[in-house]
VMD Tcl script that builds the backbone (N, CA, C; Angstrom):
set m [mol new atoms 504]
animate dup $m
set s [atomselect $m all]
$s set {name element resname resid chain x y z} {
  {N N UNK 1 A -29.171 -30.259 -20.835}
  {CA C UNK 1 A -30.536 -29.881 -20.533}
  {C C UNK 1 A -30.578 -28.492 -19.920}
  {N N UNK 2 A -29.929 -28.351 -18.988}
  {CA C UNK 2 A -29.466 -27.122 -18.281}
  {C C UNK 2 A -28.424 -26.284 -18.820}
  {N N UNK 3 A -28.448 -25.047 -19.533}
  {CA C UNK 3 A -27.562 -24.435 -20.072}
  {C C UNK 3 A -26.304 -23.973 -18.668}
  {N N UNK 4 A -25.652 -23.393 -18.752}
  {CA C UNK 4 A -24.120 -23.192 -18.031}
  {C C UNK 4 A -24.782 -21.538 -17.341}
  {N N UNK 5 A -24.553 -21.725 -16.397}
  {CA C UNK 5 A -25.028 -20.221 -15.716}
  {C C UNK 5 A -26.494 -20.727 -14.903}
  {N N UNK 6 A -26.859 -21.689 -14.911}
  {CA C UNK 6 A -27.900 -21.837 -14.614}
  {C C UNK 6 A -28.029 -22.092 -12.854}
  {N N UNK 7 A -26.379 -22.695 -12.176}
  {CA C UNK 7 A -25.959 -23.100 -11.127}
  {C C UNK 7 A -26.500 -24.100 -10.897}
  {N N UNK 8 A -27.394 -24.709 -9.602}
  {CA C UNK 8 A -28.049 -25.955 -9.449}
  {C C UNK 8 A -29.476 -25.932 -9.501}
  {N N UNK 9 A -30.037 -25.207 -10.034}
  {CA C UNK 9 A -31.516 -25.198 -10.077}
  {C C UNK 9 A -31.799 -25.017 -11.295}
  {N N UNK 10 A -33.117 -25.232 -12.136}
  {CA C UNK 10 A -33.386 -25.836 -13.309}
  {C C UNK 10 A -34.351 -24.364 -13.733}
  {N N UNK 11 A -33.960 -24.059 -15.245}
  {CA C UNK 11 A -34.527 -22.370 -15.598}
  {C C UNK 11 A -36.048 -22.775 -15.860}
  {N N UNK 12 A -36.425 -21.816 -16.240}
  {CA C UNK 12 A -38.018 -21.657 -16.242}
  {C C UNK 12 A -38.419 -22.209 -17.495}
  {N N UNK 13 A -37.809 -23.275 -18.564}
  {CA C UNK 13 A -38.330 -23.682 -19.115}
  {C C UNK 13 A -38.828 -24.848 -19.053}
  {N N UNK 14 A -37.928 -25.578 -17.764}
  {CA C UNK 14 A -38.255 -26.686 -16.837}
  {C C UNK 14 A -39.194 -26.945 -15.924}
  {N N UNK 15 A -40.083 -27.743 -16.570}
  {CA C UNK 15 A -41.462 -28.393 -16.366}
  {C C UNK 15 A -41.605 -29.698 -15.032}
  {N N UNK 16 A -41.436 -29.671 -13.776}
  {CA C UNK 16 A -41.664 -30.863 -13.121}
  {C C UNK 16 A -42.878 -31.368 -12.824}
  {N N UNK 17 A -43.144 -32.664 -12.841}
  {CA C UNK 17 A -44.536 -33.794 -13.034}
  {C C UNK 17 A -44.013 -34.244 -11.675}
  {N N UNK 18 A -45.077 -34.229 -10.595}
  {CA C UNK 18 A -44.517 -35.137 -9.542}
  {C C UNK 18 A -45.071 -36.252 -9.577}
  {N N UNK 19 A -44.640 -37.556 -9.302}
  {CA C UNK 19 A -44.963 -38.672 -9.003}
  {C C UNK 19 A -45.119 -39.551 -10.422}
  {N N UNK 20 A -44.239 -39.119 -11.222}
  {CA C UNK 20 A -44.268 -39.939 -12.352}
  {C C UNK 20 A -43.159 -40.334 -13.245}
  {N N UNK 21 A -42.802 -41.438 -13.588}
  {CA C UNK 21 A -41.712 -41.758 -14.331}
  {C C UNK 21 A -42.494 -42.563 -15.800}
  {N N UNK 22 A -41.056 -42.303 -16.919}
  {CA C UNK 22 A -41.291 -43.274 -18.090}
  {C C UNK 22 A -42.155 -44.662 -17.735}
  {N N UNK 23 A -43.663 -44.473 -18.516}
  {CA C UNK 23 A -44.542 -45.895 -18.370}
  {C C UNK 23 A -43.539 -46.748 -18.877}
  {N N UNK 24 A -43.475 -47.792 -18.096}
  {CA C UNK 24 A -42.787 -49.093 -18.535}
  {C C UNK 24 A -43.048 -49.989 -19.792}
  {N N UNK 25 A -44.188 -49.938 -20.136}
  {CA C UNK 25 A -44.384 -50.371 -20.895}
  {C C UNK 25 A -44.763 -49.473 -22.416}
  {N N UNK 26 A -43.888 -48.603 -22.285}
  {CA C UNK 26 A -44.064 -47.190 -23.614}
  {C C UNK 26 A -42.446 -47.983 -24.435}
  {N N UNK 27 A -42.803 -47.313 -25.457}
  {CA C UNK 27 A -41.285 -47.453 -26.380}
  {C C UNK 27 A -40.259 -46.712 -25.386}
  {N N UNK 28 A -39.545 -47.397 -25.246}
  {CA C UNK 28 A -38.063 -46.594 -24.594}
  {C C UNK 28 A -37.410 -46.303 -25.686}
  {N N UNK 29 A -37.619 -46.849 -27.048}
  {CA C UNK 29 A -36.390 -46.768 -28.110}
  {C C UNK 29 A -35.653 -44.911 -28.002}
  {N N UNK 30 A -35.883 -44.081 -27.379}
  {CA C UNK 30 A -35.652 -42.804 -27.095}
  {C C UNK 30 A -34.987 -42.637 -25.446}
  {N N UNK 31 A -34.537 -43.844 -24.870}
  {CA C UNK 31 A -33.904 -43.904 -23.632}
  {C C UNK 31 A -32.212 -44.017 -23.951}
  {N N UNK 32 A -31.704 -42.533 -23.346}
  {CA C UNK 32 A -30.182 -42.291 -23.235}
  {C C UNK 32 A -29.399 -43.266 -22.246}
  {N N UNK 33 A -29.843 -42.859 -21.384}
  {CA C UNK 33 A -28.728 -43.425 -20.062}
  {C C UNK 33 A -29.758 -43.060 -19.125}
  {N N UNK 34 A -28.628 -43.869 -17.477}
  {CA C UNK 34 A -29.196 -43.757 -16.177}
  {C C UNK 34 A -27.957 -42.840 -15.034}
  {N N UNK 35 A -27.929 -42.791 -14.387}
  {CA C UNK 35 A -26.873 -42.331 -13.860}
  {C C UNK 35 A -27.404 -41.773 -12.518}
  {N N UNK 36 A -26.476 -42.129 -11.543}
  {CA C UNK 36 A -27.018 -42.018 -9.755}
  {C C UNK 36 A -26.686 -41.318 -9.554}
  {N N UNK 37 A -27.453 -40.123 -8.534}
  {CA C UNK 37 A -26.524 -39.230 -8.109}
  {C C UNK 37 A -27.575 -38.805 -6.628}
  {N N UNK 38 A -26.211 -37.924 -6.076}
  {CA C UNK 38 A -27.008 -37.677 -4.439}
  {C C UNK 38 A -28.298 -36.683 -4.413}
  {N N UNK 39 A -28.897 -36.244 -5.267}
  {CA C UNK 39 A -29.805 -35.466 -5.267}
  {C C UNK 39 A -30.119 -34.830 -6.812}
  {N N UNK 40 A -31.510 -34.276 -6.910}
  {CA C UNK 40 A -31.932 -34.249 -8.155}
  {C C UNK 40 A -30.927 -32.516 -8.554}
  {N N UNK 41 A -30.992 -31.716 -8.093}
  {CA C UNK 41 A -29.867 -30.676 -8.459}
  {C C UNK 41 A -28.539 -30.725 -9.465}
  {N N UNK 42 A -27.897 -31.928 -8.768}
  {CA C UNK 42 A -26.646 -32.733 -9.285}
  {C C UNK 42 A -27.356 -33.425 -10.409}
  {N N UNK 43 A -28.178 -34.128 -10.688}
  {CA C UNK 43 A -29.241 -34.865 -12.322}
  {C C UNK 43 A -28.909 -33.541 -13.018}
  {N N UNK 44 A -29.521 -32.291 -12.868}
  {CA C UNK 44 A -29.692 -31.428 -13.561}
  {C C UNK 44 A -28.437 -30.996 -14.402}
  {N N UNK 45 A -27.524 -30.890 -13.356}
  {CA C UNK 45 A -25.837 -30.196 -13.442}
  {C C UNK 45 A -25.244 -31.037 -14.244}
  {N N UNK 46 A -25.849 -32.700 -14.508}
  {CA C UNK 46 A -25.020 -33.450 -15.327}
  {C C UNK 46 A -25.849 -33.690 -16.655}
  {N N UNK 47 A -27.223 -33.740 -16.633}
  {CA C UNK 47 A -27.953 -33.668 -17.644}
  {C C UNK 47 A -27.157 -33.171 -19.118}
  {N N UNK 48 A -26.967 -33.892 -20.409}
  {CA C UNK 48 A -27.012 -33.575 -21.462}
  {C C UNK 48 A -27.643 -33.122 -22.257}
  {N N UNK 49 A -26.860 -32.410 -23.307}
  {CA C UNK 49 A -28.167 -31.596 -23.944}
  {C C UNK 49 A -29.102 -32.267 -24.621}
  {N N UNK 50 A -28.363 -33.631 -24.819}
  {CA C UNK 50 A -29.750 -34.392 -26.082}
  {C C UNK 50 A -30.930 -34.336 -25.507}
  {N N UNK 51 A -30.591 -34.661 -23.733}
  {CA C UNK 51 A -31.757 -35.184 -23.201}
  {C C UNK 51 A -32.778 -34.186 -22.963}
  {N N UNK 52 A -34.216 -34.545 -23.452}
  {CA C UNK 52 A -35.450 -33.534 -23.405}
  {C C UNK 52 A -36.198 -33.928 -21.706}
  {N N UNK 53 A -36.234 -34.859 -21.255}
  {CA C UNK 53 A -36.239 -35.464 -20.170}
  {C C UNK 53 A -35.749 -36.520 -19.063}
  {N N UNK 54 A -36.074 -36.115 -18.246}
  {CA C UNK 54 A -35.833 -37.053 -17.009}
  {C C UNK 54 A -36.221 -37.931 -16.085}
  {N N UNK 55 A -36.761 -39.195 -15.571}
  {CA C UNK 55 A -37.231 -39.145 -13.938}
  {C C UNK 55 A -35.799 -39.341 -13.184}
  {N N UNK 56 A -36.169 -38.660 -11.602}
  {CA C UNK 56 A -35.090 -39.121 -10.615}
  {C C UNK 56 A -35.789 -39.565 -9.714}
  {N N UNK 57 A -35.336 -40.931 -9.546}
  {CA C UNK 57 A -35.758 -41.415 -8.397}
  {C C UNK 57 A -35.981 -41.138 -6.583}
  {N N UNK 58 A -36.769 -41.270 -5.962}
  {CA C UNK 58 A -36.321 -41.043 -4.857}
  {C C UNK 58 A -36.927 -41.934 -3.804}
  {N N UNK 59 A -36.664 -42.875 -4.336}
  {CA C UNK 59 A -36.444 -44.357 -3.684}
  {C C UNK 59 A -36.631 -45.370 -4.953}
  {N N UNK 60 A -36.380 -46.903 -4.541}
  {CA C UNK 60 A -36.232 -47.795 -5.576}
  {C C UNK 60 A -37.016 -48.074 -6.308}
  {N N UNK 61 A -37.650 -48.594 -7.486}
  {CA C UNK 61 A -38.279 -48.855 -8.447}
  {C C UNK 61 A -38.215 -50.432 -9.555}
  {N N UNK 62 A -38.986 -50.808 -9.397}
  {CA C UNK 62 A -39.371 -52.242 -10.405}
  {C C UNK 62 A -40.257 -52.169 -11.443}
  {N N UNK 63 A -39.579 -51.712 -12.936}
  {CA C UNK 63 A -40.715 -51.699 -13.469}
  {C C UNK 63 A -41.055 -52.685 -14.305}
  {N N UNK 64 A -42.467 -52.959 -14.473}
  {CA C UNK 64 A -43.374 -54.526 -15.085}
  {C C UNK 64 A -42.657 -54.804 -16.614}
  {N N UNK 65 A -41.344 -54.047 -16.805}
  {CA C UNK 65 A -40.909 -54.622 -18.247}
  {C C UNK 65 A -39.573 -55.465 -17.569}
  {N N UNK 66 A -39.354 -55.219 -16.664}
  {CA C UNK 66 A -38.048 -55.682 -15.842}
  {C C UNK 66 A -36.629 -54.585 -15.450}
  {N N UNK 67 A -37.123 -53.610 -16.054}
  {CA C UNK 67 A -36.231 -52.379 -15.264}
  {C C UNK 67 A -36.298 -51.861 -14.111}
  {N N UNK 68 A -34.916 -52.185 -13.447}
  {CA C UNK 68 A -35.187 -51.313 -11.987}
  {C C UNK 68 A -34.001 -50.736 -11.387}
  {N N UNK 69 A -34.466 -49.313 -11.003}
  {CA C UNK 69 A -34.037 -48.486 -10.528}
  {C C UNK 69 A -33.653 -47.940 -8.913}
  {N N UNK 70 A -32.881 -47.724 -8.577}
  {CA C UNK 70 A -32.375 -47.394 -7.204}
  {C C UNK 70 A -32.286 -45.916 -6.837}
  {N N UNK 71 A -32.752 -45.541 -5.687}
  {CA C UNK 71 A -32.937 -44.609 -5.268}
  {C C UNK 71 A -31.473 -43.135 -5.668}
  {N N UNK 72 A -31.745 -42.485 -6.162}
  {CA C UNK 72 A -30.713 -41.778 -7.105}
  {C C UNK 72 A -30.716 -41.631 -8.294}
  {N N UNK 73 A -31.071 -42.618 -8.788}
  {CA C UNK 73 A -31.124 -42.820 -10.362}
  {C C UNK 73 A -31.848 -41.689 -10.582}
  {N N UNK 74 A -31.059 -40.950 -11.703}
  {CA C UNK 74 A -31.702 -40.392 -12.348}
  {C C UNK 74 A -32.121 -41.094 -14.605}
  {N N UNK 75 A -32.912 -40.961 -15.304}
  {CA C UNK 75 A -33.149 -42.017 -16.208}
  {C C UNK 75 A -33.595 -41.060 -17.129}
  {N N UNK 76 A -32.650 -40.275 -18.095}
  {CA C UNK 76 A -32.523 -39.049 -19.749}
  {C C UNK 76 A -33.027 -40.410 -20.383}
  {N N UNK 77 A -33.759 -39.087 -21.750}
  {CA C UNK 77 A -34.729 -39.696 -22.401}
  {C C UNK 77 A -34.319 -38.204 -23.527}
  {N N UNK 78 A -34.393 -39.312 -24.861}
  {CA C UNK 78 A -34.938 -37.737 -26.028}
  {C C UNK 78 A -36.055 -37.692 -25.781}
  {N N UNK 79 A -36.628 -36.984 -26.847}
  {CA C UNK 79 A -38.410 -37.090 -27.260}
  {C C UNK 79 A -39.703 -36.520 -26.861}
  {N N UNK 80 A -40.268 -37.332 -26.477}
  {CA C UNK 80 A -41.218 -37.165 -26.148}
  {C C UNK 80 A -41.518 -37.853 -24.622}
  {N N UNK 81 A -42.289 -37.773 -23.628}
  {CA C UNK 81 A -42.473 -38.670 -22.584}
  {C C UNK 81 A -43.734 -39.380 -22.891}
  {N N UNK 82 A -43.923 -40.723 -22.053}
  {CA C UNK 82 A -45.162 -41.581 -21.847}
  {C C UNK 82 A -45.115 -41.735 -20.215}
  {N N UNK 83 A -46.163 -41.039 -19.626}
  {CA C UNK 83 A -45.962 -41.140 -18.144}
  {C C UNK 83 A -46.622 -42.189 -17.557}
  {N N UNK 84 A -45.984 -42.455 -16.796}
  {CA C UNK 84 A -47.268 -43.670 -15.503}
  {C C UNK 84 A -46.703 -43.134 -14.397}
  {N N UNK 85 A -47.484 -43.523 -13.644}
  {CA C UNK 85 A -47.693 -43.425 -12.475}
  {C C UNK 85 A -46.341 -43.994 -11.309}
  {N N UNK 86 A -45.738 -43.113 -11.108}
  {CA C UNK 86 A -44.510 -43.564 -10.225}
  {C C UNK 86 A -44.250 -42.562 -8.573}
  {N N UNK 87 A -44.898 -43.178 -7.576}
  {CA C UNK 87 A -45.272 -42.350 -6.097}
  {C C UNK 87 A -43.689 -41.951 -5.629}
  {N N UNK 88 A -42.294 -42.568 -6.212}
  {CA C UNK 88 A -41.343 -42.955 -5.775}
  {C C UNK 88 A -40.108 -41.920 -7.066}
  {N N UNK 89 A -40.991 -41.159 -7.987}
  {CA C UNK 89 A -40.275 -40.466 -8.793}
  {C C UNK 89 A -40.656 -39.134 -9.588}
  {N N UNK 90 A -40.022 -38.660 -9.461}
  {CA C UNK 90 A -40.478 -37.194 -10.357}
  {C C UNK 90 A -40.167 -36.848 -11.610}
  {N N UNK 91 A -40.310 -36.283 -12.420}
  {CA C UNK 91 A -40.108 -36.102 -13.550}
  {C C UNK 91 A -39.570 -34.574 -14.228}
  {N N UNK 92 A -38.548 -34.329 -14.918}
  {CA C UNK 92 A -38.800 -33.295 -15.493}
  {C C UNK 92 A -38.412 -33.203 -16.965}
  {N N UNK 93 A -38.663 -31.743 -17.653}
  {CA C UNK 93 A -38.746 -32.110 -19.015}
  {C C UNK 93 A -38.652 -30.850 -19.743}
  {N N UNK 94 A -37.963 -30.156 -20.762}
  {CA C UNK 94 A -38.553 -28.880 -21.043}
  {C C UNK 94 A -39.754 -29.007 -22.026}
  {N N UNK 95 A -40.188 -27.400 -21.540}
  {CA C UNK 95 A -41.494 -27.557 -21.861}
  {C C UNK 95 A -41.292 -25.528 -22.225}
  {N N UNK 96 A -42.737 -25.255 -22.199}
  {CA C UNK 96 A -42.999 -23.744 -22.845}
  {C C UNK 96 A -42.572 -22.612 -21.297}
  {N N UNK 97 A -42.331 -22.023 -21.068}
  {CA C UNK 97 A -42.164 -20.982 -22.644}
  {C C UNK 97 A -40.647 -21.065 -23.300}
  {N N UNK 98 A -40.303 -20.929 -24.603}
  {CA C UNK 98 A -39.672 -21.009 -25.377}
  {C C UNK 98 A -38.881 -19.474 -25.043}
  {N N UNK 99 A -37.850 -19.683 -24.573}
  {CA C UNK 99 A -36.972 -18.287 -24.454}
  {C C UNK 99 A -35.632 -17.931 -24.691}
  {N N UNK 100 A -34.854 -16.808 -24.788}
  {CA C UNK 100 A -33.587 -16.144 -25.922}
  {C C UNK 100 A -32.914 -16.337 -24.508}
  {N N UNK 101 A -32.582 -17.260 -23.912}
  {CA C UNK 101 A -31.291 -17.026 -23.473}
  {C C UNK 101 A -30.154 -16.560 -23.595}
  {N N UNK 102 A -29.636 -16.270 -24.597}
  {CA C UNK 102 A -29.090 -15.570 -25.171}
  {C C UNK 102 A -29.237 -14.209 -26.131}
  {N N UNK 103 A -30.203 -14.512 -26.539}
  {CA C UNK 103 A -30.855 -13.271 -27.601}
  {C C UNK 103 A -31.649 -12.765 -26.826}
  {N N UNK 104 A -30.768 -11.481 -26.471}
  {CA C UNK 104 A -31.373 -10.151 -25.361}
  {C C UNK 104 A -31.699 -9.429 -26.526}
  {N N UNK 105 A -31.938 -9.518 -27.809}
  {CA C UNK 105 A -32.321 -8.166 -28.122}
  {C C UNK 105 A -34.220 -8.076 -28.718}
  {N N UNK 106 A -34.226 -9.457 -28.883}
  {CA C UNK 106 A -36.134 -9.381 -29.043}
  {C C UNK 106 A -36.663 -10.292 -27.611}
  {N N UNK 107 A -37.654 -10.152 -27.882}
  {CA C UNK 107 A -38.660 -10.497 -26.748}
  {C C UNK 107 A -39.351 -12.241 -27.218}
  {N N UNK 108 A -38.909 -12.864 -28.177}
  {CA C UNK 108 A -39.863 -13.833 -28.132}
  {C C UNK 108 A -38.430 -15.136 -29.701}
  {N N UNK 109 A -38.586 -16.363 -29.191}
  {CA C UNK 109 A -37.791 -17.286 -29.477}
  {C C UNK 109 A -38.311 -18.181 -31.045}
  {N N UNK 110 A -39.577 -17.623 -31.149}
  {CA C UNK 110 A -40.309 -18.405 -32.194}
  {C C UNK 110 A -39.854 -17.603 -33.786}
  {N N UNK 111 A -39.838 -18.329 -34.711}
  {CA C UNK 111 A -39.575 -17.856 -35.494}
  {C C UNK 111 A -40.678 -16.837 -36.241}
  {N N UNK 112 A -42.178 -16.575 -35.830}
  {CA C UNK 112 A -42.482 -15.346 -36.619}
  {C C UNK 112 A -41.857 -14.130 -35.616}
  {N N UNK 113 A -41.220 -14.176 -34.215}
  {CA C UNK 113 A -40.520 -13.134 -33.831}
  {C C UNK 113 A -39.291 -12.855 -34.141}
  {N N UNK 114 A -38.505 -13.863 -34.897}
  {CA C UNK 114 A -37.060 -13.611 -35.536}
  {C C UNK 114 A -37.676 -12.987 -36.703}
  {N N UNK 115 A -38.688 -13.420 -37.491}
  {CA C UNK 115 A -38.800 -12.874 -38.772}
  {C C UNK 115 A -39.420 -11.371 -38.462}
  {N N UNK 116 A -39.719 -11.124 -37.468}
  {CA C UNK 116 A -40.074 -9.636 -37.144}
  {C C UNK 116 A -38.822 -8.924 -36.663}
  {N N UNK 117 A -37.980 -9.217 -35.683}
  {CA C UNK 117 A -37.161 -9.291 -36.011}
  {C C UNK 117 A -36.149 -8.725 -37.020}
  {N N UNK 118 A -35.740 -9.223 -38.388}
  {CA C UNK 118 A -35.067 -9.221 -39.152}
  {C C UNK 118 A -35.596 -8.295 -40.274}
  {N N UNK 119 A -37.155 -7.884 -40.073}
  {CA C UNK 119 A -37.567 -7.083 -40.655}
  {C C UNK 119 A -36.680 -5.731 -40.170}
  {N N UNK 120 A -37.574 -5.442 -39.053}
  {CA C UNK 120 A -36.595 -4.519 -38.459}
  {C C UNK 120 A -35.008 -3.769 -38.485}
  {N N UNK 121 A -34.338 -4.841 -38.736}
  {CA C UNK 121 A -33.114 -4.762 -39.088}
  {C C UNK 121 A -32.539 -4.135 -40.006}
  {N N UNK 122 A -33.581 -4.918 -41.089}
  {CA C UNK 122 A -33.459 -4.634 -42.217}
  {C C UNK 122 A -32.216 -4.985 -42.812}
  {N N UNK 123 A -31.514 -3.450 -44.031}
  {CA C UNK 123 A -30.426 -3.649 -44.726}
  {C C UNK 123 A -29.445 -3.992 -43.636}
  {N N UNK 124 A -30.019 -3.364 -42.702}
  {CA C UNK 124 A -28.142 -3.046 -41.878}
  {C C UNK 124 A -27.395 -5.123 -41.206}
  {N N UNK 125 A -28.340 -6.001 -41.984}
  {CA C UNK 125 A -27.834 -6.964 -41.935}
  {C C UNK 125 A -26.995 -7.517 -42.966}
  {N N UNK 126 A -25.696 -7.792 -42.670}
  {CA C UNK 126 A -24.681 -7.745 -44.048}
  {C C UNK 126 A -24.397 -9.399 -44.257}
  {N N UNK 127 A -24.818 -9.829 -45.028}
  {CA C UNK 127 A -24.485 -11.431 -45.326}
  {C C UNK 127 A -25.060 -12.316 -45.019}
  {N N UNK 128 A -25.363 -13.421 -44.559}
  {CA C UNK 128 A -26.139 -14.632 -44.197}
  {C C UNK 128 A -25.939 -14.605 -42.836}
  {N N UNK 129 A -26.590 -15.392 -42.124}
  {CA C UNK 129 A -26.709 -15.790 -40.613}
  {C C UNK 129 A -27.421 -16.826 -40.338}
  {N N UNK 130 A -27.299 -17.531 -39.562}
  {CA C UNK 130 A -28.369 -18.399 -39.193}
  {C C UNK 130 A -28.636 -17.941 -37.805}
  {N N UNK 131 A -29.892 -17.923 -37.011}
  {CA C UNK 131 A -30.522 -17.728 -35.526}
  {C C UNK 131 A -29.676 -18.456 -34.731}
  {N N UNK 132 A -29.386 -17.978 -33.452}
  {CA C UNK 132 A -28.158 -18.690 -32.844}
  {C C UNK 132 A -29.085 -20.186 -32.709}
  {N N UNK 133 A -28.718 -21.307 -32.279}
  {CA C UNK 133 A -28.931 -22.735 -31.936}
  {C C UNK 133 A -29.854 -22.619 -30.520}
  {N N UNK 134 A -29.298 -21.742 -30.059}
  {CA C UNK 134 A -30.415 -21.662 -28.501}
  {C C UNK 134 A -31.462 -22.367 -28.896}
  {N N UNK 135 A -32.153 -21.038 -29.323}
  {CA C UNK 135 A -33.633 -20.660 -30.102}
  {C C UNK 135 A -34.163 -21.564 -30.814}
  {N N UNK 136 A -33.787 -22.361 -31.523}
  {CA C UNK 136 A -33.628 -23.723 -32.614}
  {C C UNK 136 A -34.323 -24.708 -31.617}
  {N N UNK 137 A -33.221 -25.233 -30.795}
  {CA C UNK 137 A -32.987 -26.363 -29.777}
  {C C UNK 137 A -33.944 -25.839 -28.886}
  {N N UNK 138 A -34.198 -25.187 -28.342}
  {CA C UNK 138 A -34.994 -24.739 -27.136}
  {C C UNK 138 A -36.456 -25.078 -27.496}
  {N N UNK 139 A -37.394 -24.747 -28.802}
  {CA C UNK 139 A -38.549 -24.759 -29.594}
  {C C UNK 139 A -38.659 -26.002 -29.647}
  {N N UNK 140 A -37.513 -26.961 -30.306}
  {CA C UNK 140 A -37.700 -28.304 -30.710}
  {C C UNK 140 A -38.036 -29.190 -29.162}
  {N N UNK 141 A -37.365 -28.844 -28.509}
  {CA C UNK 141 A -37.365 -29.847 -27.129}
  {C C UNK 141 A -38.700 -29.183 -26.302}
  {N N UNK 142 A -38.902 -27.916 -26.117}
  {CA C UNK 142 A -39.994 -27.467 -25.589}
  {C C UNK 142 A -41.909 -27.995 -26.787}
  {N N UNK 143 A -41.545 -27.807 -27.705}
  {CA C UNK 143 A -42.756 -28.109 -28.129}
  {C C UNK 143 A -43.454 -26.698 -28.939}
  {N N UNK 144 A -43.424 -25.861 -27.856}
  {CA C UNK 144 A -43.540 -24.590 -28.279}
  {C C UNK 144 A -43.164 -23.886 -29.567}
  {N N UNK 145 A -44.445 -22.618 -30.121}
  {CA C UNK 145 A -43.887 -22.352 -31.631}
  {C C UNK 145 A -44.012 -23.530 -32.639}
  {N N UNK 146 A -44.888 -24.666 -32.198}
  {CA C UNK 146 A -45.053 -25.589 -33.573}
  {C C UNK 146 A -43.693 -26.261 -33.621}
  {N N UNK 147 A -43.269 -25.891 -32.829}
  {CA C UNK 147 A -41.470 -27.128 -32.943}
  {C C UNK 147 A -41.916 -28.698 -32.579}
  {N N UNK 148 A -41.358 -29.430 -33.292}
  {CA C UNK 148 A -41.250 -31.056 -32.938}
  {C C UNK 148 A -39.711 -31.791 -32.808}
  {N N UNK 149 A -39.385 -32.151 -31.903}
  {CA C UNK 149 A -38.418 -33.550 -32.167}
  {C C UNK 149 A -38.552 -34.236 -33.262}
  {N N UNK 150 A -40.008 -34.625 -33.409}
  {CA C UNK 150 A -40.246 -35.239 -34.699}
  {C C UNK 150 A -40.350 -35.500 -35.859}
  {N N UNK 151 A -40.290 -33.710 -36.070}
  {CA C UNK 151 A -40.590 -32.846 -37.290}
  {C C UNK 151 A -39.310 -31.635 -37.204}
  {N N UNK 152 A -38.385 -32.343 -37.241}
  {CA C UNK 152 A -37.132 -31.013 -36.388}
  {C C UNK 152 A -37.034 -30.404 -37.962}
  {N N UNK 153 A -37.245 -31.000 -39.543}
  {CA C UNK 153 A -36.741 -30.712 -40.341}
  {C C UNK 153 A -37.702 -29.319 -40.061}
  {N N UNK 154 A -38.906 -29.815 -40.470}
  {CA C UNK 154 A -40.138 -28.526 -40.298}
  {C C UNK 154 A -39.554 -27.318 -40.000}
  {N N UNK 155 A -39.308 -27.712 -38.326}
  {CA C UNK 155 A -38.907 -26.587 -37.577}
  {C C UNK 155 A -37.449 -26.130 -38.109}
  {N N UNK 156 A -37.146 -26.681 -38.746}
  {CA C UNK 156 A -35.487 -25.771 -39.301}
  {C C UNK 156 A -36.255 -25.009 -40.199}
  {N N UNK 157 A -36.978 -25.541 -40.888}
  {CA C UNK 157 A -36.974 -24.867 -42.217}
  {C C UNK 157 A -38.043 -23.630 -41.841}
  {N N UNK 158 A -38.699 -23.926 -40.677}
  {CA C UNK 158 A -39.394 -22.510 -40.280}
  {C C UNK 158 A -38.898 -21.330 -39.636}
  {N N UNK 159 A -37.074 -21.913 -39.351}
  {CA C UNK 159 A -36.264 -20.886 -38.481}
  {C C UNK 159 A -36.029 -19.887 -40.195}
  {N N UNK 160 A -35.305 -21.153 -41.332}
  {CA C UNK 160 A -35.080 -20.591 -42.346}
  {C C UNK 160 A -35.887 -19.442 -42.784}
  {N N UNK 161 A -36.911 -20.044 -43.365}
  {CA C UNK 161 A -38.214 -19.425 -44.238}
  {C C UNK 161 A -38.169 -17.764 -43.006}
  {N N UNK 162 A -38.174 -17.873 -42.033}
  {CA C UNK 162 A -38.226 -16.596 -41.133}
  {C C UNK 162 A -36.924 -15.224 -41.331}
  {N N UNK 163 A -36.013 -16.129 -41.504}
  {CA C UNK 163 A -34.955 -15.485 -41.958}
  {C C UNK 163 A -34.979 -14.627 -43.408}
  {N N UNK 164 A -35.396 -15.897 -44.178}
  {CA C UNK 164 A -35.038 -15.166 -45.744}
  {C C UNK 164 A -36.348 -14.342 -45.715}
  {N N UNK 165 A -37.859 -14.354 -45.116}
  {CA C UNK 165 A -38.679 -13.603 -45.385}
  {C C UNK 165 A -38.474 -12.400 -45.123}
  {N N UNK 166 A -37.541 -12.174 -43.482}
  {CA C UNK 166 A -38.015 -11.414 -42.886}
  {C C UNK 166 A -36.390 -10.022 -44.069}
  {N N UNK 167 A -35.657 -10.775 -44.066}
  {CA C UNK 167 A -34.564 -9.794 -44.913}
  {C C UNK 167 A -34.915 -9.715 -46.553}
  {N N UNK 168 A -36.358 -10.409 -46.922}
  {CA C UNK 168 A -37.071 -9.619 -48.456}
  {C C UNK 168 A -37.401 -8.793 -48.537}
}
mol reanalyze $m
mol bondsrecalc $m
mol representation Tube
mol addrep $m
């Protein structure tokens, strides 16, 4: 969730909801794992990349499907979230803005800015490439730029279509 360099605090594409965890009664079929830890910093530092979200607890929890949680828990999720109301948990999640962590050389992560981009470039691009994965992954989990989890093909094929337009 947290790229490497980030240390213990969560980058600016990280969205926190206070006082709310996964509604209990939403599809979990998109629930990773749980995992305790002494503070939400350490959630972050262990966070995987699948996971698009989180709640961490910060105290115990019973929820009306029969899940319950202990103060620490933190509870990754792909997808999408369904929130309820939780006084005892916070939430986080990426969200917009969509940004080049890596790609210092344009200003914007969406693919009509790669395809501007690559205009630019022009000839002096020799062979195929694909947009690094950042940029990809970052859109899909943020939302941002028309990206979906849901629709990830879409969004590939709009990284594509940006590419081959922008080097016609």
């Amino acid at each position: 969730m947290l790229p490497s360099g980030y240390g213990s605090a969560p980058g600016g594409s990280v969205q926190t909801v206070p006082n709310v965890a996964m509604y209990g009664e939403a599809n979990w079929d998109n629930y990773l794992y749980t995992q305790n830890f002494p503070n939400v910093n350490a959630a972050f530092q262990a966070a995987q990349t699948a996971a698009s979200f989180f709640f961490y607890c910060r105290g115990p929890m019973v929820l009306g499907n029969g899940r319950s949680f202990q103060t620490g828990d933190a509870v990754f999720f792909s997808g999408t979230p369904w929130w309820g109301s939780a006084p005892q948990c916070d939430s986080y999640y990426l969200g917009p803005p969509c940004t080049n962590r890596y790609n210092t050389t344009i200003s914007g992560a969406c693919p009509s800015d790669l395809q501007t981009q690559y205009k630019t470039w022009g000839s002096s691009v020799d062979g195929g490439s694909i947009w690094l994965y950042d940029s990809v992954v970052s859109c899909l989990l943020a939302g941002c730029c028309g990206g979906s989890m849901d629709q990830s093909k879409t969004t590939a094929l709009a990284y594509r279509e940006a590419i081959t337009n922008g080097l016609s």
